[in-house]
Steps between C-alpha positions, in 0.01 A plus 500: 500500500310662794217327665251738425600381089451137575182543726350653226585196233433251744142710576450514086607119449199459789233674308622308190500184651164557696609551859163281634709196462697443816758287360572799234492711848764269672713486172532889476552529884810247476621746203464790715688366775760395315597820295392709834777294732779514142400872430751642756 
């Protein structure tokens, strides 16, 4: 998986979600971390 492939289903589970809501914010930026640091 590159990281351009999980930005963008992290940015769609955002707009789903409704990314006003900072704990929903928080949530997908631990996600993104995660499979950023585990992608290489």
């Amino acid at each position: 998986m590159t990281i351009d492939y999980i930005v963008n289903v992290v940015d769609a589970l955002v707009k789903k979600a409704g990314s006003r809501d900072p704990f929903v914010i928080c949530e997908v930026l631990d996600y993104k971390l995660h499979y950023i640091v585990f992608a290489d």
